[in-house]
DSSP file (Angstrom, degrees, kcal/mol; ACC not computed):
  #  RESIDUE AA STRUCTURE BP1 BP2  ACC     N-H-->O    O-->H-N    N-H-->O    O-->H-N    TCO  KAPPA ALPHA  PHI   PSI    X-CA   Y-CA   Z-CA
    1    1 A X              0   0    0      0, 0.0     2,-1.0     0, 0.0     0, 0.0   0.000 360.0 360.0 360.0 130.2    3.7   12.0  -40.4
    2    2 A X    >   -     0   0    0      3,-0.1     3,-0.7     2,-0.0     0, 0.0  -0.704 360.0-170.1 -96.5 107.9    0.2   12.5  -41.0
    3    3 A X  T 3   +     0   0    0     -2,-1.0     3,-0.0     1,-0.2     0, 0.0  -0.462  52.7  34.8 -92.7-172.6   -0.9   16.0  -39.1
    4    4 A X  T 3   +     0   0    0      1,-0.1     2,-1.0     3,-0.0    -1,-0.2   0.501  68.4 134.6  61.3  15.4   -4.1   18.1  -38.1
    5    5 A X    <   +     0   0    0     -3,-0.7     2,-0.3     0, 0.0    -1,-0.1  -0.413  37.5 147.9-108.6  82.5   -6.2   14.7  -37.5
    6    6 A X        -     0   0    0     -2,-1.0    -3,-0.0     1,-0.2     0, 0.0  -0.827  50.7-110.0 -94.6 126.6   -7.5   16.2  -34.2
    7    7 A X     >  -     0   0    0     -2,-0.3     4,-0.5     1,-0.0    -1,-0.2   0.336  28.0-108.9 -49.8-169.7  -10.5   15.7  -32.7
    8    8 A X  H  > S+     0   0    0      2,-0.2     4,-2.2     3,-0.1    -1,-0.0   0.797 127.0  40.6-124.5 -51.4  -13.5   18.4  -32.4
    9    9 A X  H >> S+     0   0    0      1,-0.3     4,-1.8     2,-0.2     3,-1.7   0.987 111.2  51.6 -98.9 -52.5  -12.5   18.5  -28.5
   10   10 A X  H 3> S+     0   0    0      1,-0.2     4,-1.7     2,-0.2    -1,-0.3   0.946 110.5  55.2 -46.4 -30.1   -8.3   18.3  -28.8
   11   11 A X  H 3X S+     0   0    0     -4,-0.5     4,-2.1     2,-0.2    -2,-0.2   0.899 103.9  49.1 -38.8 -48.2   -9.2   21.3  -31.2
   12   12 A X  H <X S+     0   0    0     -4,-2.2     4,-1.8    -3,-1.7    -2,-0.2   0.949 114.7  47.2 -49.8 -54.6  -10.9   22.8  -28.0
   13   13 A X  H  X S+     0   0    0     -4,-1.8     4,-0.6     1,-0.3    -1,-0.2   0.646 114.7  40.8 -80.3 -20.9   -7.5   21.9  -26.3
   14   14 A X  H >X S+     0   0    0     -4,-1.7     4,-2.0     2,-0.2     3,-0.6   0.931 116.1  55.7 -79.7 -55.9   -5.0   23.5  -29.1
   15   15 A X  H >X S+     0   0    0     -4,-2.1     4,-1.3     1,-0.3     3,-1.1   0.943 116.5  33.1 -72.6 -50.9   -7.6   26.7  -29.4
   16   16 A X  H 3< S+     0   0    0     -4,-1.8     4,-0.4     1,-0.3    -1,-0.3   0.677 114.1  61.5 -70.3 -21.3   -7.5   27.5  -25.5
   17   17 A X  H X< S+     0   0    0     -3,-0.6     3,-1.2    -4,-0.6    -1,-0.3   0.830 105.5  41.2 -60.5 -48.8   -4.2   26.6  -25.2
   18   18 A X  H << S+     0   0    0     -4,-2.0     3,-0.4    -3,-1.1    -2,-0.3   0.661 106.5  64.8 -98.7   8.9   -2.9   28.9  -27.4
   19   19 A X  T 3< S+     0   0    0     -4,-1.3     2,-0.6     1,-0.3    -1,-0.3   0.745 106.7  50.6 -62.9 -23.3   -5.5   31.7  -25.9
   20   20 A X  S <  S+     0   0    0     -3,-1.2    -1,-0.3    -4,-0.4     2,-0.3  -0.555  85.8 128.3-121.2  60.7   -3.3   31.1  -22.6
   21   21 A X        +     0   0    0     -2,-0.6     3,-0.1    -3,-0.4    -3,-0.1  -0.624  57.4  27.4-161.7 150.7    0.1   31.6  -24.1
   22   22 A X  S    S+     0   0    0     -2,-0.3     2,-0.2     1,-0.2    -1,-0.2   0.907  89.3 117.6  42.1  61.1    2.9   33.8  -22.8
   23   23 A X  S    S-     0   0    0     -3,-0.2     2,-0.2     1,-0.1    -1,-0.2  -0.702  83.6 -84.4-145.0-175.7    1.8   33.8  -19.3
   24   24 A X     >  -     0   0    0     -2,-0.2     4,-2.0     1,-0.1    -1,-0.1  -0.508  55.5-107.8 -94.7-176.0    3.8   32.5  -15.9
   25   25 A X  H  > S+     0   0    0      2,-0.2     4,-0.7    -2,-0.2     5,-0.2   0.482 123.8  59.6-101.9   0.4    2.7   28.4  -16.2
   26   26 A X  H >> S+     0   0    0      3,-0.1     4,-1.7     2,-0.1     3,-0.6   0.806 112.0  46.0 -93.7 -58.1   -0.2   29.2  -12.5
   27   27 A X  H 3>>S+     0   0    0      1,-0.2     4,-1.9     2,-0.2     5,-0.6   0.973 112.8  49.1 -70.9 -39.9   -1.8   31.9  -15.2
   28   28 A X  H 3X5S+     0   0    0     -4,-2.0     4,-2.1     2,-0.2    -1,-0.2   0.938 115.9  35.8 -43.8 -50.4   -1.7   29.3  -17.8
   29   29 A X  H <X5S+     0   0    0     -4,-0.7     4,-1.6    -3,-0.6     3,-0.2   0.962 116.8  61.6 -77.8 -55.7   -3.4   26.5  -15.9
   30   30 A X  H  X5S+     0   0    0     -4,-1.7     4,-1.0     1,-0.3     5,-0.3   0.723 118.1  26.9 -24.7 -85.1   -5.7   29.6  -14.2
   31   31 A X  H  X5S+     0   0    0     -4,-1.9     4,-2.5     1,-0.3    -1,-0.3   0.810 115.5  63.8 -75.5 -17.2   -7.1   30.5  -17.7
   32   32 A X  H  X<S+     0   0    0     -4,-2.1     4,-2.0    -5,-0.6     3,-0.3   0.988 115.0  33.1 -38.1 -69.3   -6.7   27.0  -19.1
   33   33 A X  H >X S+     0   0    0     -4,-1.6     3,-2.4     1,-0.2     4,-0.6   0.888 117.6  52.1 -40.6 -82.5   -9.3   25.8  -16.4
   34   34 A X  H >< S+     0   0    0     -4,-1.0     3,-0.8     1,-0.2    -1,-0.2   0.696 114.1  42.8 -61.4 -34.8  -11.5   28.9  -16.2
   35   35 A X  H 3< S+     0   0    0     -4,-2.5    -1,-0.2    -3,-0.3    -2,-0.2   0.828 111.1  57.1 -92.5  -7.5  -12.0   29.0  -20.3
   36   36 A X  H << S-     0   0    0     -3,-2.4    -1,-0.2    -4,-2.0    -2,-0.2   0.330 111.9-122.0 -77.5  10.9  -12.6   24.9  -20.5
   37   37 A X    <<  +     0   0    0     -3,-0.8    -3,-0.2    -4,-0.6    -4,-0.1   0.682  56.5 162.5  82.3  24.8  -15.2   25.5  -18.2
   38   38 A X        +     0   0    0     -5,-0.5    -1,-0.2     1,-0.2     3,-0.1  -0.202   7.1 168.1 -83.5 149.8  -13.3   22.9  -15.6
   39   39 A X        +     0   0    0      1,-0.2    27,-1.4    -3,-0.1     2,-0.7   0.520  57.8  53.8-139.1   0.5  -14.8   23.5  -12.1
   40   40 A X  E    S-a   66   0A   0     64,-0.2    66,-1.7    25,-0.2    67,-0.5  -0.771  71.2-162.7-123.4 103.3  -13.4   20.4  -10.1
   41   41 A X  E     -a   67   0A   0     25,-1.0    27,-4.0    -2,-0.7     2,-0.7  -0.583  13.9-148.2 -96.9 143.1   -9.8   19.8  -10.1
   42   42 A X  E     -a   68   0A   0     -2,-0.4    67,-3.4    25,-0.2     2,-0.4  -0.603   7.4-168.0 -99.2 133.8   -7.8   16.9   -9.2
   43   43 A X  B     -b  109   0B   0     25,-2.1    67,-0.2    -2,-0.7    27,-0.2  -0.932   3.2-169.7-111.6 136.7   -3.9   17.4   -7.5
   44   44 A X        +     0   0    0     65,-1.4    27,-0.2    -2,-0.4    69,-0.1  -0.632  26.0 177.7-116.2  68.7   -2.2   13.9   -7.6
   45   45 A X        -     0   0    0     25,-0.5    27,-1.1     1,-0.1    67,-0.2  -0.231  34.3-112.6 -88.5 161.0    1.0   15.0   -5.3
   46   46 A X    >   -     0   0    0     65,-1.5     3,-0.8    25,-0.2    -1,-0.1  -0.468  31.7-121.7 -71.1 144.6    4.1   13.2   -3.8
   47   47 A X  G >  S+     0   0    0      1,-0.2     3,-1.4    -2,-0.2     4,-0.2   0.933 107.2  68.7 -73.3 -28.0    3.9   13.0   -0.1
   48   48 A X  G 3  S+     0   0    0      1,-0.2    -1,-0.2     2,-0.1     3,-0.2   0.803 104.8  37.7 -24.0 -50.1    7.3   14.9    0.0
   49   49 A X  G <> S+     0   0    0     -3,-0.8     4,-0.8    62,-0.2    -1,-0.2  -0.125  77.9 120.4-107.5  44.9    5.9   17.8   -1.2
   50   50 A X  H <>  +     0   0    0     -3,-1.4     4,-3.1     2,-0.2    -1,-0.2   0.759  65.6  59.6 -90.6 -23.3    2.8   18.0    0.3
   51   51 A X  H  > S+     0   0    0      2,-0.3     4,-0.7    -4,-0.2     3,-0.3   0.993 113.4  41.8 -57.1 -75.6    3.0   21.2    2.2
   52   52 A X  H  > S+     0   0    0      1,-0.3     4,-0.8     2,-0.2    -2,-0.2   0.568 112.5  53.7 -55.1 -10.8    3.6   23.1   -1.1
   53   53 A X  H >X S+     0   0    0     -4,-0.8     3,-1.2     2,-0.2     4,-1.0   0.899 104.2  55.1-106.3 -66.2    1.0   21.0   -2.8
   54   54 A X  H 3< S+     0   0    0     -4,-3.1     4,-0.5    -3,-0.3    -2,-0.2   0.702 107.3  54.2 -30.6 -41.4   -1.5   22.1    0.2
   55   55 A X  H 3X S+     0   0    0     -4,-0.7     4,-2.2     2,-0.2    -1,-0.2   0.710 106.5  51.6 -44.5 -53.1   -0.6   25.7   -0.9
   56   56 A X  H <X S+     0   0    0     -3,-1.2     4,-1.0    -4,-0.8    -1,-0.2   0.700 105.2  53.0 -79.6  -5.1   -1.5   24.9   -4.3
   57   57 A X  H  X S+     0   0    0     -4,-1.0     4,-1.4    -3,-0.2    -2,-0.2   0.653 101.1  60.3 -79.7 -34.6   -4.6   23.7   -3.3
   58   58 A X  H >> S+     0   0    0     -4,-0.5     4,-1.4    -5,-0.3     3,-0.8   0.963 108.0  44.2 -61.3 -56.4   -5.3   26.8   -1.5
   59   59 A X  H 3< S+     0   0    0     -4,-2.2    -2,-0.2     1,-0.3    -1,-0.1   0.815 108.3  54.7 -60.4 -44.3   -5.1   29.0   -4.7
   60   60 A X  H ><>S+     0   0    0     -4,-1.0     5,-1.4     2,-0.2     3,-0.6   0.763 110.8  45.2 -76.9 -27.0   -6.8   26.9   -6.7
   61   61 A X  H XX5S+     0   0    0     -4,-1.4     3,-9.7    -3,-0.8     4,-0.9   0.971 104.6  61.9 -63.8 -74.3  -10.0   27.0   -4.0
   62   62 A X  T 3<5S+     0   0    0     -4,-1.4    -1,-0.2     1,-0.3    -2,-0.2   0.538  97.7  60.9 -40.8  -1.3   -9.7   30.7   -3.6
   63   63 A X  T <45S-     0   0    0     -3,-0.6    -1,-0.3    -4,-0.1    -2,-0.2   0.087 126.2-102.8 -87.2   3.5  -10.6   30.6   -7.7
   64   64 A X  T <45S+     0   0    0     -3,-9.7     2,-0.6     1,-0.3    -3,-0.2   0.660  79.1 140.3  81.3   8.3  -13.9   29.0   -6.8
   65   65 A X     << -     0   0    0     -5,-1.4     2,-0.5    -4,-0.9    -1,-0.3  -0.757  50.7-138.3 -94.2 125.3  -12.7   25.4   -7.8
   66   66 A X  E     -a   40   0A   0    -27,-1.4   -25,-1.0    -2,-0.6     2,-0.4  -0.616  31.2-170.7 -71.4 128.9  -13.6   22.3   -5.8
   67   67 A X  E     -a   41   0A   0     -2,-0.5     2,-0.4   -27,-0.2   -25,-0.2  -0.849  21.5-154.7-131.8 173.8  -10.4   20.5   -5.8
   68   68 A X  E     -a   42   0A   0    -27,-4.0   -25,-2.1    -2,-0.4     2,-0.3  -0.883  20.8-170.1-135.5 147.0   -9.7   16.6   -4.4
   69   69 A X        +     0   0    0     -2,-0.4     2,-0.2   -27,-0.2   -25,-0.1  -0.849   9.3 172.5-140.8 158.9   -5.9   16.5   -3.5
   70   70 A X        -     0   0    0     -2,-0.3   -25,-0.5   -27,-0.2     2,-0.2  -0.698  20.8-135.8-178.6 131.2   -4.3   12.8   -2.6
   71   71 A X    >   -     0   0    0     -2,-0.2     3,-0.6   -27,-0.2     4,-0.3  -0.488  25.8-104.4-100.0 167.0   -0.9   11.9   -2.1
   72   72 A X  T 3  S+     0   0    0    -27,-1.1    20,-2.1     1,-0.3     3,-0.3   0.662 113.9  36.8 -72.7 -18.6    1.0    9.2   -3.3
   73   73 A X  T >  S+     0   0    0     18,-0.3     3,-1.1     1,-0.1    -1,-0.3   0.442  83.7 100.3-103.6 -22.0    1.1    7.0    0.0
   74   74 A X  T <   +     0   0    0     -3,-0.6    -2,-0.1     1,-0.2    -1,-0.1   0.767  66.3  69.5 -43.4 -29.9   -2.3    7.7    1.3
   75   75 A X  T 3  S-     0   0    0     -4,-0.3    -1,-0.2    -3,-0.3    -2,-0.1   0.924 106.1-125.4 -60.7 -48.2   -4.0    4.1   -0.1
   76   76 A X    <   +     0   0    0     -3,-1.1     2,-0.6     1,-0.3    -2,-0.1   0.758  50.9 171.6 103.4  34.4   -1.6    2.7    2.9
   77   77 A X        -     0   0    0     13,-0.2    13,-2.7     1,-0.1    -1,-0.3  -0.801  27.2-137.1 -75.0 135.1   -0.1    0.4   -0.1
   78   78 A X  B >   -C   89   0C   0     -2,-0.6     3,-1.9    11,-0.3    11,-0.3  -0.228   5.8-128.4 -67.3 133.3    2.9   -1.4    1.4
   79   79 A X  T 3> S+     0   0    0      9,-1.1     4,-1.8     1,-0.2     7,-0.1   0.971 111.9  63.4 -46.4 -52.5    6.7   -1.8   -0.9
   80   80 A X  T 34 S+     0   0    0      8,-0.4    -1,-0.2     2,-0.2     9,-0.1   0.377  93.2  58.1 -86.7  13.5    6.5   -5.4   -0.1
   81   81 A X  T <4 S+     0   0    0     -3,-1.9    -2,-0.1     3,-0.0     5,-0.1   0.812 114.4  39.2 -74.7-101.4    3.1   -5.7   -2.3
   82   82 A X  T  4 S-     0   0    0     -4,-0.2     2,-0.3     1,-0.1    -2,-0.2   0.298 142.2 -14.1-169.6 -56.6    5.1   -4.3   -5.4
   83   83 A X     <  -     0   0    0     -4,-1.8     3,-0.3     1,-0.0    -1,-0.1  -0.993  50.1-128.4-152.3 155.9    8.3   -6.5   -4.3
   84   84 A X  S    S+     0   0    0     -2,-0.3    -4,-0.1     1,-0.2    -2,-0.1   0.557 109.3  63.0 -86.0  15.3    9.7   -8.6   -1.3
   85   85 A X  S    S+     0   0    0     -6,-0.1    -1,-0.2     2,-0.1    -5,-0.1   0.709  86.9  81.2 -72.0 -54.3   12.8   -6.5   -1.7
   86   86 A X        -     0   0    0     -3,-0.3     2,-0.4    -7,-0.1    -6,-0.2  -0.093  63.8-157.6 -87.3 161.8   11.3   -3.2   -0.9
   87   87 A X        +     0   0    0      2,-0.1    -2,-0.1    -8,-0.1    -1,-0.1  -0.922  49.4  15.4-140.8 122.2   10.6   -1.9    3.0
   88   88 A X  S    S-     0   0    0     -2,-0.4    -9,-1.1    -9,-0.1    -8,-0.4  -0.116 103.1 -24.2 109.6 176.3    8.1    0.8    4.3
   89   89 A X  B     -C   78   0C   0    -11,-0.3   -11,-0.3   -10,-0.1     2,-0.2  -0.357  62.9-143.8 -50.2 127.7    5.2    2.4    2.9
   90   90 A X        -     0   0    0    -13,-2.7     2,-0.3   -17,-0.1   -14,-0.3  -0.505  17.7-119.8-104.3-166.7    4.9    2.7   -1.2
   91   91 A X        -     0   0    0     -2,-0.2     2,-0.3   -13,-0.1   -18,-0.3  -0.702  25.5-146.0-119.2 168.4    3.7    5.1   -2.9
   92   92 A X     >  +     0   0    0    -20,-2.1     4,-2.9    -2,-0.3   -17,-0.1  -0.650  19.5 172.9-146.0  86.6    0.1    4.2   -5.5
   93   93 A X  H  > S+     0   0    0     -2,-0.3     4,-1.1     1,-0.2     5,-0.2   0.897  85.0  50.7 -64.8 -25.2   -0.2    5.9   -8.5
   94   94 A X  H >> S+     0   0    0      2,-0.2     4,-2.6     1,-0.2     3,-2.3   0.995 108.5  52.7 -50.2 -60.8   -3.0    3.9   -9.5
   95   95 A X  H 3> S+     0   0    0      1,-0.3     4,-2.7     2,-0.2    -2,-0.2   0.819 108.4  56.4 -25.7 -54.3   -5.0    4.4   -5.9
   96   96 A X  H 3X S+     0   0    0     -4,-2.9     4,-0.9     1,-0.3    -1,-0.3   0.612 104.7  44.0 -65.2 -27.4   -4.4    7.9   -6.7
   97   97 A X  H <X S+     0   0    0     -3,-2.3     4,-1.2    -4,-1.1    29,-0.4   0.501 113.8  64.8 -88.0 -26.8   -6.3    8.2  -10.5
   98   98 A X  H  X S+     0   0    0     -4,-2.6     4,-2.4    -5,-0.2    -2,-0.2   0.994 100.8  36.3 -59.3 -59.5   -8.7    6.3   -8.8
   99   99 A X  H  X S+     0   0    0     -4,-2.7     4,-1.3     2,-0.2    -2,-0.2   0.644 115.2  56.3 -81.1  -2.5   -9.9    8.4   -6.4
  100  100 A X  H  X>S+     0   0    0     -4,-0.9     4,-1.0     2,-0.2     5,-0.7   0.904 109.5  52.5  -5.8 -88.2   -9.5   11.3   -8.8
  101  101 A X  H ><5S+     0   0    0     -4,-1.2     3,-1.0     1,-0.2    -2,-0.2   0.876 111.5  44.2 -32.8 -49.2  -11.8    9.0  -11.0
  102  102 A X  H 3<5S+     0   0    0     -4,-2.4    -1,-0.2     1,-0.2    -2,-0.2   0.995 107.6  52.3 -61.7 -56.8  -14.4    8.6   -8.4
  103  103 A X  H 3<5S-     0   0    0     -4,-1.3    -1,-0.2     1,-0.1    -2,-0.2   0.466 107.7-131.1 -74.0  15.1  -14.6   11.9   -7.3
  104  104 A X  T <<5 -     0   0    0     -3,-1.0   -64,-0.2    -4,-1.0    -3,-0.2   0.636  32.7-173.7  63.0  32.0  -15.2   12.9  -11.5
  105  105 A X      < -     0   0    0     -5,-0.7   -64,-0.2     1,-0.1    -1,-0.1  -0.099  21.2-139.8 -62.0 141.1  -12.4   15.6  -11.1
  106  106 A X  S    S+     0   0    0    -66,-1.7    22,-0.4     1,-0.2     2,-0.3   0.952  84.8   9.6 -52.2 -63.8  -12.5   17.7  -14.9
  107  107 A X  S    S-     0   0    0    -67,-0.5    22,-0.2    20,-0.1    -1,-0.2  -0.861  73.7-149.4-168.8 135.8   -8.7   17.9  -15.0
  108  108 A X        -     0   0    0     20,-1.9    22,-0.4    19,-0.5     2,-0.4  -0.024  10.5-147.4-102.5 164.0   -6.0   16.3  -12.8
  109  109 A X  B     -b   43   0B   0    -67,-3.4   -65,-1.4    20,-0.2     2,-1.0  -0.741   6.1-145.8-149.7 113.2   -2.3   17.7  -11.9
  110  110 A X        -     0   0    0     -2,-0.4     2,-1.3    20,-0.2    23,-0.7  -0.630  16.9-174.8 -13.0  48.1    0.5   16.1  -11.4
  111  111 A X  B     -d  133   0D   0     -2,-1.0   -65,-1.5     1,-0.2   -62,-0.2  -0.609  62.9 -43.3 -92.7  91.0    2.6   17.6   -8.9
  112  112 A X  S    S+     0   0    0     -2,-1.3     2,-0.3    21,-1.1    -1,-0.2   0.700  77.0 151.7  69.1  37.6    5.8   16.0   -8.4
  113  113 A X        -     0   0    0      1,-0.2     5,-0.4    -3,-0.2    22,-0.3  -0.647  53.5 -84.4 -94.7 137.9    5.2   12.6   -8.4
  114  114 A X    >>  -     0   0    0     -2,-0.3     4,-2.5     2,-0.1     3,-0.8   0.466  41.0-103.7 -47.1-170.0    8.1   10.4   -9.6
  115  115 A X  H 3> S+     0   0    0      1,-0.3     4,-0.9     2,-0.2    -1,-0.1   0.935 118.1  33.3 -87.2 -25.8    8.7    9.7  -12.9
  116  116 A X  H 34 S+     0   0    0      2,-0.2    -1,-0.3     3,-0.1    -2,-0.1   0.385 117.5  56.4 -97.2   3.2    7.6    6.3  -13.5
  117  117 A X  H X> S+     0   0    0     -3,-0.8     3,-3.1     2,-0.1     4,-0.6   0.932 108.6  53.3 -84.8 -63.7    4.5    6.9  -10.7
  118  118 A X  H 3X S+     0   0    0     -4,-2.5     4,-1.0    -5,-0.4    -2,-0.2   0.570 105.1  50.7 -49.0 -34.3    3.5   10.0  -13.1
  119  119 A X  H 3< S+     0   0    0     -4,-0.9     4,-0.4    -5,-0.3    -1,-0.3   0.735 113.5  48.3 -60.8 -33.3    3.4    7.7  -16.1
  120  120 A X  H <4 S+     0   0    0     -3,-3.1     3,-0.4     2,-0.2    -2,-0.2   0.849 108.4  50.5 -77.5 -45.1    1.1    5.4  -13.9
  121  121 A X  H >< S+     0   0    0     -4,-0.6     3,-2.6     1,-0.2     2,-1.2   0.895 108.1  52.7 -90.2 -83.3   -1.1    7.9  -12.8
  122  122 A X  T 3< S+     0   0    0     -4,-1.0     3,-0.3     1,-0.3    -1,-0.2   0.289 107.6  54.6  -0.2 -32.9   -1.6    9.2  -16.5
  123  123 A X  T 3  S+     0   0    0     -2,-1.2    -1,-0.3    -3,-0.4    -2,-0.2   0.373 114.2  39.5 -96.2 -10.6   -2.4    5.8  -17.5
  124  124 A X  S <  S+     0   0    0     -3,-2.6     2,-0.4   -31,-0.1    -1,-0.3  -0.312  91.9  97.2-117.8  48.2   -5.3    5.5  -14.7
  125  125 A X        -     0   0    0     -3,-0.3     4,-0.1   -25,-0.1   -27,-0.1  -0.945  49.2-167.9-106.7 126.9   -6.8    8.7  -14.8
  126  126 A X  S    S+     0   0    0     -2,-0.4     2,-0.5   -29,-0.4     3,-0.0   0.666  76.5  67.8 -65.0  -2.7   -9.8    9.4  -16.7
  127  127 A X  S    S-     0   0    0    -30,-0.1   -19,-0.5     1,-0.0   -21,-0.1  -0.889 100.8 -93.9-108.0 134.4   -9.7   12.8  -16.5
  128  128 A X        -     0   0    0     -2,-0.5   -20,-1.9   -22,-0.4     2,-0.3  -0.086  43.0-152.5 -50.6 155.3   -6.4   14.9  -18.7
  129  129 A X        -     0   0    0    -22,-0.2     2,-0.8    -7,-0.1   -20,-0.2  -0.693  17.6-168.6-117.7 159.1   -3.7   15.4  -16.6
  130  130 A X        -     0   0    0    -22,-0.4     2,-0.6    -2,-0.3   -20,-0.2  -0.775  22.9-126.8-149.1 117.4   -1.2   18.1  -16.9
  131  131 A X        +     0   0    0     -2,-0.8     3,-0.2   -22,-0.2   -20,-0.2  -0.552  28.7 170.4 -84.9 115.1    2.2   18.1  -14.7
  132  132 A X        +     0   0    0     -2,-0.6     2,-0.3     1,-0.2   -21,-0.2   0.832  67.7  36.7 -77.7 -46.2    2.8   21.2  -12.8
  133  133 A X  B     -d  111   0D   0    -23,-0.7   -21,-1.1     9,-0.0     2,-0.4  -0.880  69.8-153.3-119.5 100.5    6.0   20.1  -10.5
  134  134 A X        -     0   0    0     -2,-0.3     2,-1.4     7,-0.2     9,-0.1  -0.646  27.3-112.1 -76.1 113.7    8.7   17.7  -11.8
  135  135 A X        +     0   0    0     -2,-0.4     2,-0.7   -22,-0.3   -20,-0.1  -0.419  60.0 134.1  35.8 -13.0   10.3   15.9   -9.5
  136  136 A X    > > +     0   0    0     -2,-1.4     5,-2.5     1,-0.2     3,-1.7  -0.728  18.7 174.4-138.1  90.9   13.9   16.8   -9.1
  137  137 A X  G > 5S+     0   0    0     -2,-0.7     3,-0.9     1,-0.2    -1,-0.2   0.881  79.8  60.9 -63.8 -10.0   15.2   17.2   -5.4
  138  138 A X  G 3 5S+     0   0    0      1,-0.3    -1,-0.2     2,-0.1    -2,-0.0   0.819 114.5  34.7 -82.6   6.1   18.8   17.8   -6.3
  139  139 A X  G X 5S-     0   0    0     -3,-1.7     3,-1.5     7,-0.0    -1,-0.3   0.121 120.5-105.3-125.7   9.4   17.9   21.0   -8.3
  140  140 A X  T < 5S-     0   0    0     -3,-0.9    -3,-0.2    -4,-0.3     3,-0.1   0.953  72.2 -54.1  12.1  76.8   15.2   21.9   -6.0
  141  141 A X  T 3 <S+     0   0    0     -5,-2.5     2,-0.9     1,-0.2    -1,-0.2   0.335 119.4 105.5  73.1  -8.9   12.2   20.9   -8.2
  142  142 A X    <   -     0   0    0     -3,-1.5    -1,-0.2    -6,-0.3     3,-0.2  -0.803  48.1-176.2 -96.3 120.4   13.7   23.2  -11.0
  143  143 A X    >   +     0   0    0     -2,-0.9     3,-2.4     1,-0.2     4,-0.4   0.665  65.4  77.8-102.5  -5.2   15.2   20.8  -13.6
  144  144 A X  G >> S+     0   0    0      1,-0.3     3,-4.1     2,-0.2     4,-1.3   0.960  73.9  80.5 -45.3 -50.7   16.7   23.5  -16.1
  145  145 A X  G 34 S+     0   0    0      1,-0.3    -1,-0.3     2,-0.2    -2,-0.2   0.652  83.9  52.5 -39.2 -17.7   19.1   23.8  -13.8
  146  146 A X  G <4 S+     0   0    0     -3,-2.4    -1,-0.3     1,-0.1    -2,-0.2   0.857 112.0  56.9 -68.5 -29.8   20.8   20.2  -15.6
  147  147 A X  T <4        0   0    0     -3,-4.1    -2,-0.2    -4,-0.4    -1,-0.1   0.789 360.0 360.0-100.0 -46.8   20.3   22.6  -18.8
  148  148 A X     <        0   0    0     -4,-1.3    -1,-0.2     0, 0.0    -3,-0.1   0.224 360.0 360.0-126.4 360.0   22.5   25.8  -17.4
């Protein structure tokens, strides 16, 4: 393994990163954003959690960030695009990194979108992404709980 061949801007991302260190993981992203200079953030949320994802959108305004929120169903993509199996409304991680993309967001978060959507939308969005809420109703969203 070859290390330390980091870019001038992943440097940025190591050096502020470890500025923000021992803090609850909302102070993390807080002083992440505010010392990368971010000022428009994107939340890419599950429509499940979308009340609590509204909430976080609220916090993040009251910090003076413009933020773009979109939920995973909002494009109005259908299951039976994806397969002729599938029923009902799907969910579109792509849609969602799109309109992220348009709207130039600085740096995107991930809040609870399944595991193979989050992978999707990571892979369409231009902007870094960071995951805030994993996923996991049967633990209610805390997934240590498999751990303990």
């Amino acid at each position: 393994m070859e290390k330390g061949k980091y870019s001038e801007e992943d440097k940025k991302f190591m050096y502020i990163t470890g500025k923000s260190l021992n803090a609850s993981r909302m102070e993390e992203l807080l002083n992440f954003i505010r010392l990368s200079g971010f000022k428009k953030i994107g939340i890419a949320n599950c429509f499940s959690v979308n009340k609590i994802a509204e909430k976080l959108k609220e916090m993040l305004v009251l910090q003076g960030l413009d933020v773009y929120m979109v939920n995973c169903k909002e494009s109005g993509l259908m299951a039976a695009d994806i397969s002729p199996e599938l029923q009902g409304a799907s969910c579109d991680p792509m849609a969602q990194a799109q309109y992220l993309n348009e709207a130039e967001t600085d740096l995107n978060i991930n809040f609870g979108l399944c595991l193979g959507h989050g992978l999707l939308f990571q892979k369409y969005s231009a902007a870094p992404v960071t995951t805030l809420l994993v996923k996991d109703p049967r633990h209610k969203h805390n997934i240590m709980e498999n751990f303990v």
